[in-house]
N, C-alpha and C positions, 0 to 999 in steps of 0.2 A: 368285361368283354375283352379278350384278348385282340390284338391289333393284327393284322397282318402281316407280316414281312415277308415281301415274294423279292428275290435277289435274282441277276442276269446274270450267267459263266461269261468268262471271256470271249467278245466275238470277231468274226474273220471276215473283215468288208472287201464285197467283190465286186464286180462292175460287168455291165454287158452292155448290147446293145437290144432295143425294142424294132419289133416289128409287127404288123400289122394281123392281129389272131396269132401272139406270139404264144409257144409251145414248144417241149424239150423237141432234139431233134432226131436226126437215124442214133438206131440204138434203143431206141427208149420209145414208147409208144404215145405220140400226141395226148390222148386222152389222159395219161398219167398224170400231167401238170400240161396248165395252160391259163391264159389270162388274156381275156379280151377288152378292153378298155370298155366303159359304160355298159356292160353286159354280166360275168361272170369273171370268179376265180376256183378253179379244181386242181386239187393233187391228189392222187390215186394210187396208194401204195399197190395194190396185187389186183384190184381190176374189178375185186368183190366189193362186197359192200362194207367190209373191215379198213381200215386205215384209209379211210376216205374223207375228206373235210373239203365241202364244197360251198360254195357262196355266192347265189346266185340274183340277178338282176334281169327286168327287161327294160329292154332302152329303150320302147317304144312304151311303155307303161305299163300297168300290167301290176302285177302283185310281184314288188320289190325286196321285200323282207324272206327273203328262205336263205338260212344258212343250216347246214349239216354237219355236224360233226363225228364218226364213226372212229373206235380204236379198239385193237382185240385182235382175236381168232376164233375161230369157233368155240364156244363151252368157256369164251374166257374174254366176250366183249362190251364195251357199252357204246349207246349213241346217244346226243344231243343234237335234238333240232327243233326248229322253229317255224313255225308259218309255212306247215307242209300243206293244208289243206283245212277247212272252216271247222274241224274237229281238231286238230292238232295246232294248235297257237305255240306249247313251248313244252318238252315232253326232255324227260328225264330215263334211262332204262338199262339195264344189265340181262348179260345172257341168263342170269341166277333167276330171273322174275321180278325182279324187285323194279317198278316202275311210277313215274307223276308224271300226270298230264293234265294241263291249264289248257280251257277252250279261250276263247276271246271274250270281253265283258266292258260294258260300256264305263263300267268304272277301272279300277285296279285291281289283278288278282295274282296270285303268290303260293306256291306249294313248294314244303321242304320236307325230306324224305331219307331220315336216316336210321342207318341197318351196322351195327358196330358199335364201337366205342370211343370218346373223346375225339370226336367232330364235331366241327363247329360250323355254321350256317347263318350268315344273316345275308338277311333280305330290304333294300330302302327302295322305295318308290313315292315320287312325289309326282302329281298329276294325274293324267288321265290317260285310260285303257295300255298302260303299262302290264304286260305278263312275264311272269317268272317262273322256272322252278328248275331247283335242285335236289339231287339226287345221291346220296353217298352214300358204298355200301364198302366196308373194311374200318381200320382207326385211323384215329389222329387227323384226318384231313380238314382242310380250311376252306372255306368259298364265300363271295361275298358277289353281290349285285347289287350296282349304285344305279338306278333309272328318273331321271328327270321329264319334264316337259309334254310330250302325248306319242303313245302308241308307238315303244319302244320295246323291243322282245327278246327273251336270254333266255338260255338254257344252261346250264353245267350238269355233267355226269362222273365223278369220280368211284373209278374199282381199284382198291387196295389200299395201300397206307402211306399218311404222309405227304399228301399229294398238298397243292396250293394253288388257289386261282380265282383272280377274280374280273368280274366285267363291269365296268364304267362307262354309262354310256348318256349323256348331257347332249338334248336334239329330239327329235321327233324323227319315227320309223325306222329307227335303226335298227337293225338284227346282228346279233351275235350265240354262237356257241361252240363248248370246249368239252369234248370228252379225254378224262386219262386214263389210263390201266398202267398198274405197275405202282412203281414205289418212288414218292422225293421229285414228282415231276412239279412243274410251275406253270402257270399259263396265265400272261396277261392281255387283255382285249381292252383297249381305252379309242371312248368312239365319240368327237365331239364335232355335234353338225346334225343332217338328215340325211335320212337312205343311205348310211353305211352298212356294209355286211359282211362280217367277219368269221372264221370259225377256225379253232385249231384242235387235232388229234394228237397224242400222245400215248406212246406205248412200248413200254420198257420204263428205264430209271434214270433218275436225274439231268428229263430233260425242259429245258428253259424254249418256250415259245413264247416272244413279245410281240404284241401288233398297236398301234401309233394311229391311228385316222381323224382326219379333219375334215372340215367343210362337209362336201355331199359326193353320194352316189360311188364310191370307193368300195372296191371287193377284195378282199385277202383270203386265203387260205394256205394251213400251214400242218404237213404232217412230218411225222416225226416215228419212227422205229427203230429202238437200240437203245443205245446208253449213251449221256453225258454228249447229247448234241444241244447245240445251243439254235437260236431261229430269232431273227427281228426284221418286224418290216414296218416302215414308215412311210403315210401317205399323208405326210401333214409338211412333207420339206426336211423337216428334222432328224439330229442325228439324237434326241432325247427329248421327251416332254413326260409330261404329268396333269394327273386330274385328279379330283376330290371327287371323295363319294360324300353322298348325302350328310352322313353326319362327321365330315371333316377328314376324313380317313384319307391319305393321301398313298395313289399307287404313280411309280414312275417306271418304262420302258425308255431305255437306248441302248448305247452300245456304251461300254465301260469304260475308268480311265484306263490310258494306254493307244486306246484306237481313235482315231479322228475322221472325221468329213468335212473337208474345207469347204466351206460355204452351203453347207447345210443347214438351215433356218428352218423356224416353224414359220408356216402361211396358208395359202387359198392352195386347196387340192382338190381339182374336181372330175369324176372320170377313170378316177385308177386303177390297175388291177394289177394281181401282184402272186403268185403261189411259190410254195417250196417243199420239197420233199428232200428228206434227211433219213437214211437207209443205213447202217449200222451202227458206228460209235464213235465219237469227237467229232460229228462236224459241227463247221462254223459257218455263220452265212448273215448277212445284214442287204437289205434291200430299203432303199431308200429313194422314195418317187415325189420332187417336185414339179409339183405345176399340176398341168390336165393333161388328160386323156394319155396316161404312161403305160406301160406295160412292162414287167419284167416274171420270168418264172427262174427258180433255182432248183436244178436237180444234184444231189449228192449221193455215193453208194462206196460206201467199205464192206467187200465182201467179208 
């Protein structure tokens, strides 16, 4: 079994301020990126249902696990998602047809679905009503799904070659997913706690999306279109951590040597919400949320 190695590019820590149902602002249309503490995270490239990775919550209760992750164009997209409705638990698909889809099951269930050559797939779940499934239709690409505890749900969708990504998630109810198109992208999801919901799109080449979650009830999402953009978001405090997948495998997200966060620590993160959208080539962007109830969204655009 080959091991994974998924690497971060260099990234570019910025800083804002939150405010209450925070959203990019004139210019840019609310609904493209937004993040509402204990509710939701969205970023919305073009308004379709293409480069869209949403991650949704209610905070009044409710069905807490729906994460979305869409990347493409028409004739050339795939989606992941999760816990869209009692048919669809974790679903896997490409514009080409090629699709997997896990209903919900009172034990643990798992579908992997490959279309190419020299991909590789593994799947761990230990406990109960854990769902998984992956999806990969081109070469060479990698995914892996690490699920602990009960009634955790992932999806991956990779179209083309190369790609790398994997989800960790140690907790109960967590949701995450990641779809890529293109070539050489990376995506890591590491979600330790309950009722985290994460999801990231990628589309184009060589691009690095990290996501960091602790404790509970934490939302991210994170899109990405172009080349050689880089994306990290931390809702655990931290400017870096790591988790073990089931059989020891260890994946790490932060920011690399070189860039720092003074007093950024891993701790209790509860309430967070966080999106970023990354629109042509090199950007850089790190988002880091301690404590509760944070908000931040990033908008980036090289025409």
């Amino acid at each position: 079994m080959k091991q994974l190695l998924l690497t971060s590019t260099a990234l570019l820590m910025t800083a804002g301020v939150a405010f209450a149902q925070t959203s990019t602002g004139p210019g840019v249309a609310p609904s493209n990126a937004s993040a509402t503490a204990n509710n939701s995270a969205t970023a919305n490239e073009t308004g379709s249902i293409f480069n869209s990775a949403e991650a949704l919550d209610s905070a009044g209760g409710g069905n807490d696990e729906t994460a979305i992750a869409t990347s493409g164009e028409a004739g050339n997209g795939a989606r992941a998602r999760v816990n869209l409705s009692a048919a669809i638990t974790a679903q896997g698909q490409t514009t080409s047809g090629v699709s997997g889809t896990v209903a919900q099951q009172a034990a643990n269930a798992n579908l992997q679905f490959q279309v190419g050559n020299f991909n590789q797939s593994i799947n761990l779940q230990s406990g109960v009503r854990q769902e998984s499934a992956t999806v990969q239709e081109g070469d060479s690409n990698d995914a892996i799904i690490s699920q602990t505890t009960a009634g955790n749900e992932a999806a991956i969708v990779q179209l083309g070659n190369l790609n790398q990504n994997a989800i960790i998630q140690d907790g109960s109810d967590n949701a995450a997913a990641s779809a890529q198109v293109g070539l050489s992208n990376a995506s890591i999801i590491l979600q330790d706690g309950g009722d985290n919901i994460a999801a990231n799109s990628q589309f184009g080449n060589n691009n690095s999306a990290l996501t960091f979650q602790n404790s509970g009830d934490n939302t991210a999402a994170q899109v990405q279109v172009g080349n050689d953009n880089a994306s990290f978001i931390s809702q655990g405090g931290g400017d870096s951590n790591m988790l073990a997948a089931i059989d020891g495998t260890m994946q790490s997200v932060g920011i690399p040597a070189g860039l720092s966060a003074t007093g950024a620590v891993a701790g209790t993160a509860l309430r967070n919400s966080a999106s970023s959208i990354q629109l042509g080539n090199g950007n850089s962007s790190a988002i880091i949320q301690q404590g509760n109830n944070n908000e931040a969204v990033n908008y980036q655009n090289v025409p």
